[in-house]
C-alpha positions in Angstrom: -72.4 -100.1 -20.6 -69.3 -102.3 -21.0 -66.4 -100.3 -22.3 -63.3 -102.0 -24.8 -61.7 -104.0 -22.4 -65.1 -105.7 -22.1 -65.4 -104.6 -18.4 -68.1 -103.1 -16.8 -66.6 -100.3 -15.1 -63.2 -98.6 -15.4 -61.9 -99.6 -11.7 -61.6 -95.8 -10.9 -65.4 -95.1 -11.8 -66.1 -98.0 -9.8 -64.7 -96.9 -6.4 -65.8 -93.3 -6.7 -69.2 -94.4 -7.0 -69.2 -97.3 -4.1 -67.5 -94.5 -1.9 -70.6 -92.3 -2.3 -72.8 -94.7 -2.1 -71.2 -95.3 1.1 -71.5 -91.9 2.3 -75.0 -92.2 1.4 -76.0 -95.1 3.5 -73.8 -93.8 6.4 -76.3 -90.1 6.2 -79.3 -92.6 6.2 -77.8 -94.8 9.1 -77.5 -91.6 11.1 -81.2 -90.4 10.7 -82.7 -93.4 11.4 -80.1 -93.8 14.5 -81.3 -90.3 15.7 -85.3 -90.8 14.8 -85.0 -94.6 16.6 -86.7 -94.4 19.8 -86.3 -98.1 20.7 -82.8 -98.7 22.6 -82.2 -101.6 20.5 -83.2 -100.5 16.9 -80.8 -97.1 18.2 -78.1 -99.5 18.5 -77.9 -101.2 15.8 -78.6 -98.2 13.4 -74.9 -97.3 15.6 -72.7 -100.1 15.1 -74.2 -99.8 10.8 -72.9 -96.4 10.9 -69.9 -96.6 12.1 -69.2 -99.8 10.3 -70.1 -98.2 7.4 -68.0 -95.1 8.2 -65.3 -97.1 8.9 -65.1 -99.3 5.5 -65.7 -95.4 3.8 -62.9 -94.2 5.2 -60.6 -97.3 4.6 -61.9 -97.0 0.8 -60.7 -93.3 1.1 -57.2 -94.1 2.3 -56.9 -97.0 -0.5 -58.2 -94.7 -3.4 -55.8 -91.8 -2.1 -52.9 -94.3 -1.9 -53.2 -95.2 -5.6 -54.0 -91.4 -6.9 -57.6 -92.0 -7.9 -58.6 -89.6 -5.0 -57.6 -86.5 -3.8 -58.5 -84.7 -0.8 -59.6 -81.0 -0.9 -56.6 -78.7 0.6 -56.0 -78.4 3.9 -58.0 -76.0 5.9 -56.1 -73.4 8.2 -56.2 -74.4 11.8 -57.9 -70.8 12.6 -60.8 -72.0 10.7 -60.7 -75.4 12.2 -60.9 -74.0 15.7 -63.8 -71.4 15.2 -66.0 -74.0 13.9 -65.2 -76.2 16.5 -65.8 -73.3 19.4 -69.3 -72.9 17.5 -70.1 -76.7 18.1 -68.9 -76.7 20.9 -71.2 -73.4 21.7 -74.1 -74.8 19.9 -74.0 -78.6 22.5 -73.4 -76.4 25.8 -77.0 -74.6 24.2 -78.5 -77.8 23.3 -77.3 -79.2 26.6 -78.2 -76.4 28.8 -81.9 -76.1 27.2 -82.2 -80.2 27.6 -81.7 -79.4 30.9 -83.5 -76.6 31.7 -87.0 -78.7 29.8 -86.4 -81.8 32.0 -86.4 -79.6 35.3 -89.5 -77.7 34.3 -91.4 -81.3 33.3 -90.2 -82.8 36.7 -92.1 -79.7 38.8 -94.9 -79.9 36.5 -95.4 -83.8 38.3 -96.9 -82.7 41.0 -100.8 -83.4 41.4 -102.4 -80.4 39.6 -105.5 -78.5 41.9 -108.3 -78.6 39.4 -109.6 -81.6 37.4 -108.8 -81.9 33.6 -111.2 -81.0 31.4 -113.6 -83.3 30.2 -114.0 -84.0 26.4 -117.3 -82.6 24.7 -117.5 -86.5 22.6 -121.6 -86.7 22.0 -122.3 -83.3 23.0 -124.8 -82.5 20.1 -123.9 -78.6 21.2 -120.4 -78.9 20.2 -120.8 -80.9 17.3 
């Protein structure tokens, strides 16, 4: 494991390999941020990511600075924009169907004119 300078890691290996651990945690953070349904677990599983995004990106920079890192080449801005009309497509979608679901479950509040259907529990007919 140690290699002939007697060090565990070279320093390179090293930050390549706490980066994408890093990336890792900040994927997790963001599905248990969108599968929280308590406001304050939500939260917190928030502030993680971005802290975590955050210290990912300042490792990035620092890596990048000292040429153990470089960034895939530049995308045209053509491509850029499309994908960000299709998000922005995809939320209005998301938004407009939220919307749509929560105005359908409102109307369906209202007192309904026949009584629910009893369960058939100890009915030996049904059984």
């Amino acid at each position: 494991m140690y290699n002939q300078t007697g060090t565990f890691m070279q320093e390179h290996d090293l930050l390549k390999t706490i980066l994408a651990d890093l990336r890792r945690t900040s994927r997790e953070y963001t599905t248990a941020t969108t599968e929280s349904s308590c406001p304050m677990v939500r939260t917190m599983f928030n502030d993680l990511t971005n802290d975590t995004l955050r210290l990912q990106g300042e490792l990035f920079n620092l890596m990048q600075q000292n040429n153990m890192y470089s960034a895939s080449a530049k995308a045209p801005r053509q491509d850029l924009d499309k994908q960000i009309q299709s998000a922005h497509q995809a939320q209005q979608k998301c938004q407009q169907f939220v919307q749509e679901k929560t105005v359908q479950t409102s109307s369906y509040g209202q007192v309904p004119n026949v009584s629910p259907r009893q369960p058939n529990y100890g009915n030996p007919y049904y059984m």
